[in-house]
Structures are given as structure tokens and as C-alpha cells.
N, C-alpha and C positions, 0 to 999 in steps of 0.2 A: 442410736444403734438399733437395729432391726431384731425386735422383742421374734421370739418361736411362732410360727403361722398359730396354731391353735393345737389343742387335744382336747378330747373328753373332761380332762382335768383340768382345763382351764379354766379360771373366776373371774368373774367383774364384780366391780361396786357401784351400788347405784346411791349415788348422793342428789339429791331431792334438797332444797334451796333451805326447808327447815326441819332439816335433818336434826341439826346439836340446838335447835327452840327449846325453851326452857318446859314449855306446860305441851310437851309431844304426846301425852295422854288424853288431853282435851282435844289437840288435833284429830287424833285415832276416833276418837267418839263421831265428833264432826262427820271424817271419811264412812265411819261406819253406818249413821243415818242417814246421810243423803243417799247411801250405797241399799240399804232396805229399803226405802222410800223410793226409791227410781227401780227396784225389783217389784213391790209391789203395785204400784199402779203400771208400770210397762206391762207387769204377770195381766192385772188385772184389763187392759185392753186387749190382749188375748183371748183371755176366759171368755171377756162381751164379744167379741169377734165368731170363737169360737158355740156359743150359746145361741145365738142369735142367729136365725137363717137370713132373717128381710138386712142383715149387715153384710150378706154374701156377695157384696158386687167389688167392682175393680179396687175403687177406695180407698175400702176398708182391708181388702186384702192388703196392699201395700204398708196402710197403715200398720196392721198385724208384723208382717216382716219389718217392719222399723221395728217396731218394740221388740224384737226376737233379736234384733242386730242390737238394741240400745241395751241392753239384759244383758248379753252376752261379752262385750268389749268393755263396759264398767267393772266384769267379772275378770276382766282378762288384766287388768292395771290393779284396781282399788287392794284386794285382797293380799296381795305381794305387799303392797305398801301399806297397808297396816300392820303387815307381820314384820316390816320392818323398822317400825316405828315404834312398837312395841316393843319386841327384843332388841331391838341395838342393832342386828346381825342384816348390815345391808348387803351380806355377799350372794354372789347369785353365780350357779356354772354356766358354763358358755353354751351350752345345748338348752338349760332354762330361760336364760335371754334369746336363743333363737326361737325359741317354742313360743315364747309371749311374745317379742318381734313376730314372728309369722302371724297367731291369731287375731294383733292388734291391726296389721297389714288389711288379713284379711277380716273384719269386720269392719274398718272404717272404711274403705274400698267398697263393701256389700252398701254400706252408709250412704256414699256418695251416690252411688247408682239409685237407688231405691228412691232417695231424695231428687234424683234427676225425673224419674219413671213418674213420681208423684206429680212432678210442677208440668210433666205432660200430658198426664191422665186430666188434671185440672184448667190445660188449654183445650183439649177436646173436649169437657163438660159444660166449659162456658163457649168457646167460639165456634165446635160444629156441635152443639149437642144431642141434634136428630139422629148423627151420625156413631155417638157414642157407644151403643153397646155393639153396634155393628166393629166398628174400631178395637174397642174394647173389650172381649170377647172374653169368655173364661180361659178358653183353652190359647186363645193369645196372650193374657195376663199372666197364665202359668206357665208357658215360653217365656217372654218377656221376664218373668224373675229366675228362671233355670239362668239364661243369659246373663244376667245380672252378678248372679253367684258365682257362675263358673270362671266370668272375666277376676272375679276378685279373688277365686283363689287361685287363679292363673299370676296374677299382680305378687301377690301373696310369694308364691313359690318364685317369683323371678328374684324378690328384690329379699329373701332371705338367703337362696342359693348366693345369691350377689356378697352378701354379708357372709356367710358361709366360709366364704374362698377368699377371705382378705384378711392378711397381713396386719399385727398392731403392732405400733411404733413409738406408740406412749403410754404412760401408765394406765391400767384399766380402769377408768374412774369414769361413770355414765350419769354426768350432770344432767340427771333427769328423775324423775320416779318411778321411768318403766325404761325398758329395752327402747328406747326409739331410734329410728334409724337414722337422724339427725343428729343426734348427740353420739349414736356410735362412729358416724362419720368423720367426728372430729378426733378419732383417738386412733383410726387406722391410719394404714402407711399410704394409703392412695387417696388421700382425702377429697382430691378437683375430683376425679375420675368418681367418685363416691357420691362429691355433691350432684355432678353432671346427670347422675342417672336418678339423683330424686328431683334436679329439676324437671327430666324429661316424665318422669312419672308424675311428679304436681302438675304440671302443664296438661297430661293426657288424661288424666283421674282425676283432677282436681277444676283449674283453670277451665278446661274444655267443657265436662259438664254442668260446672256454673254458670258459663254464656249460652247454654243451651237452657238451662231452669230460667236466664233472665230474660230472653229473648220471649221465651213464654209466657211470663211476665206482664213483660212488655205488650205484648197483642193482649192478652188478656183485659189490661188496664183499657186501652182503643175501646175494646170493647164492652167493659162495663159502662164506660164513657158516654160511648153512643148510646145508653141505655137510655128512654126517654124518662120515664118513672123513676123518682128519689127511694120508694119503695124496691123498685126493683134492683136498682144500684147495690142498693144495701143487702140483699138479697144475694145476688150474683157475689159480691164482693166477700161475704160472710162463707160463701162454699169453699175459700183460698186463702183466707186471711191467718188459717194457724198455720196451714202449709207454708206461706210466706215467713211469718213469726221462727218458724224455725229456723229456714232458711238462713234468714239474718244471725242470729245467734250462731248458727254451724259456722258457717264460712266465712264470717265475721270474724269469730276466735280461730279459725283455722287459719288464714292468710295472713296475722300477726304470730304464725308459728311458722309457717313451710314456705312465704315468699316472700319474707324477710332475709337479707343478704347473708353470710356467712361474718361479716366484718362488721355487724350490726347485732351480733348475736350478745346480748344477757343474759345468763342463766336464768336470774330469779322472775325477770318480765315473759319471760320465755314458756318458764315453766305455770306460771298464771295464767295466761292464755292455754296454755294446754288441760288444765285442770279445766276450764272454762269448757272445752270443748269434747273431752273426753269423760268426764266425770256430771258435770253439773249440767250441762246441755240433754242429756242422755236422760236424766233425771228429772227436766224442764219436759221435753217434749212431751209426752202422756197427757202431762195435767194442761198445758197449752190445747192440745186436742179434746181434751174433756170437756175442758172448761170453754170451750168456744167451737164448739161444736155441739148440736142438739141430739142428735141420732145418739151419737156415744157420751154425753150426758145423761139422758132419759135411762139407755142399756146399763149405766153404772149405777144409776140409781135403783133399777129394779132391782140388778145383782144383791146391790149390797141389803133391800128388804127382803130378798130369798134367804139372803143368809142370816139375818137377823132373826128369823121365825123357825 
């Protein structure tokens, strides 16, 4: 039977795989520290970002807006689901699951792009690199992420309006731990038509600028390659290697989330992958860039003796 299109007054429940776990307080801790720890060193690659002028080039800009994108979308999940892991009270109204759907939309979206922009900045640094700051230009890096943002809040407002305007047909129960737009799929009354339009969206956001971060890659690699010096290899190779690290990690857990079939779907593997990718990956990156990268090593180390004295 065909549930009421929607009102203001409408709820969902978000049931998350260990929702009725017996020790849900130790879990909340867990969520809780990896959620400070991925606030403050993503905070803390800003602050170096921002501190530091000789950090002022393409980079590290990019860098900078990852961590502002990885801050932000752990902010948009984690906190809901500690509050409701905490009190019991997994109900949520239908305007605050579009509100979390929209902002998750749009930061993982800003994610993917940035992460694209990144593994390009990184073929022009190793394969034309006479040509890079001519390429690479401030006032084309700062185009270049206007673009980036505005695609994603474009994505954002499509596939929420989309969600907006559709019909539920089974009980509102959102086998996930946030609004996702995959698991609301499964509980509206147009479900093909629903899935149809986040495959065409993983394909065009997701799928497309993957082969475009690996095709960069790929020339990349040719060209450390041909590198004639072991020293140099290692050299070249070390300028990409956390950017790569990421990479694998992102779309690694993401593609065990979004291009897995509809008839293949488990909640509880589902929802693993998604924590991997939304939660702990966000958390990951920072210290991956810190830790394997010397520029922003050295800037985190001076930060944290400024603030020591």
C-alpha cells in the first residue's frame, strides 16, 4: 500500500547494524575518539597551511581543502550517531535526514573532486614540471576549486530534490547510520528509478573521476620509471605516494559501497565499508600526509614547539 508522499512530520529510523550491541557505550567512545582525532589533526593541517606562507602553492592548497572537506562530512554522520547510540532515540524527521543527505552528498562529492584535482596537480609536478606553476597558477587553483565546489553542490541539490519528491512504500527504517541515499532507496516506492539515478551519479562522480586520478597514475608511474637514478625514483615517487595512499583507501571502501548490485546488498558488510570510508578514512588522511610528507612534518613539528613554549 502506498505510505503518504511525505510532511514536515514525517520520521525515519536509522538502524545502524549494532544498534541493540550490548557494550553501545564503548562503541560511542570509540566513535567519539577517532571523531577528535580526525578534528584535530585535519584542524591541525590547516592551521600549518594557514601559518606558513613557503606552504602557499597548489599542493598544499588542495591539501588544505581536503581536510576542510574531511572535518566537515565526519561532522555531518558521527555526531547524530552518537546521540543515538547513546539515548536509544534513533528517530530522525524527514527534513533532518534531507539536511544530513544533502551535506553528506555534498561533501563527499567536494571529496571526490579535490581528490581528482590532487592526482592532477601531481601529474603536472612530476611529468611537465617546468610547466607547473605556469599550469598551476593561484588564480587558476582558485578557479579550479570554485568549480569543484559548485559541481558538488550542484550534485548535492539534484539528488536531494530527487529524494525530496519521492513516494515511501515501506516502513521507514534506514539500514544505515546516516541518511544515505542507498539505503533510502530501498524503502521508497520507485526504487529502479532511484537506484538508476545513483548509478548514473557513481558513474559521473564517482567511476569517471577515478579513471581520470588513475590514468594520472599511470603516466606518472612511465615516468618515475624512466627515471634513470634509484635516488631519484624514490624522490619523484615520495611527492605522490600519500596522495596515492589515500586514494586506495577512498575508493577502495567506496566501490564495496556504491557499485555493489542492489541484490548483493548486506546491511552489516555494507555498513563496514561505509564507516571505513566516511569515518576512518577522513581520520586516516592527515596523519598519512603528515607522516609521509616532509614539508608538512617539519610545519607540524614547529607548530606544536610554538605551542609548547
Amino acid at each position: 500500500m502506498l505510505l503518504k508522499n511525505h510532511t514536515s512530520g514525517d520520521n525515519f529510523y536509522i538502524l545502524p547494524f549494532f544498534l541493540h550491541a550490548e557494550k553501545k557505550s564503548l562503541i560511542s567512545i570509540g566513535f567519539v575518539f577517532i571523531y577528535i582525532f580526525g578534528l584535530m589533526w585535519n584542524g591541525a593541517i590547516i592551521m600549518v597551511f594557514t601559518m606558513n606562507s613557503h606552504l602557499h602553492i597548489p599542493m598544499y592548497l588542495f591539501l588544505c581543502n581536503l581536510s576542510l572537506v574531511d572535518m566537515c562530512y565526519t561532522t555531518v554522520t558521527v555526531p547524530k550517531l552518537i546521540e543515538i547510540l547513546l539515548s536509544g532515540n534513533n528517530m530522525i524527521s524527514f527534513l533532518q535526514c534531507l539536511a544530513q543527505m544533502y551535506f553528506f552528498a555534498l561533501m563527499i562529492s567536494a571529496e571526490v573532486a579535490i581528490l581528482t584535482i590532487m592526482a592532477y596537480d601531481r601529474y603536472i609536478a612530476i611529468c611537465i614540471p617546468l610547466h607547473y606553476h605556469h599550469i598551476l597558477s593561484r588564480r587558476k587553483c582558485l578557479w579550479i576549486l570554485m568549480l569543484a565546489w559548485v559541481s558538488a553542490i550542484f550534485n548535492s541539490v539534484f539528488l536531494t530534490s530527487f529524494a525530496s519528491t519521492t513516494a515511501w512504500c515501506h516502513p521507514k527504517n534506514i539500514e544505515h547510520f546516516y541518511c544515505d541515499v542507498k539505503a533510502l532507496a530501498k524503502i521508497s516506492c520507485s526504487e529502479l528509478r532511484f537506484q538508476a539515478v545513483i548509478f548514473v551519479d557513481t558513474l559521473l562522480l564517482g567511476f569517471l573521476p577515478f579513471t581520470i586520478s588513475l590514468m594520472s597514475y599511470v603516466k606518472i608511474l612511465r615516468v618515475i620509471l624512466s627515471i634513470a637514478s634509484m635516488e631519484g625514483r624514490k624522490k619523484a615517487f615520495s611527492t605522490c605516494s600519500s596522495h596515492f595512499i589515500v586514494l586506495l583507501f577512498f575508493y577502495g571502501a567506496g566501490v564495496c559501497v556504491y557499485i555493489r548490485p542492489p541484490t548483493q546488498y548486506r546491511e552489516g558488510p555494507e555498513q563496514v565499508f561505509s564507516i571505513l570510508y566516511t569515518i576512518v578514512t577522513p581520520t586516516l588522511n592527515p596523519l598519512i600526509y603528515s607522516l609521509r610528507n616532509k614539508d608538512v612534518k617539519d610545519a607540524l613539528i614547529k607548530l606544536i614547539r610554538l605551542k609548547s613554549k
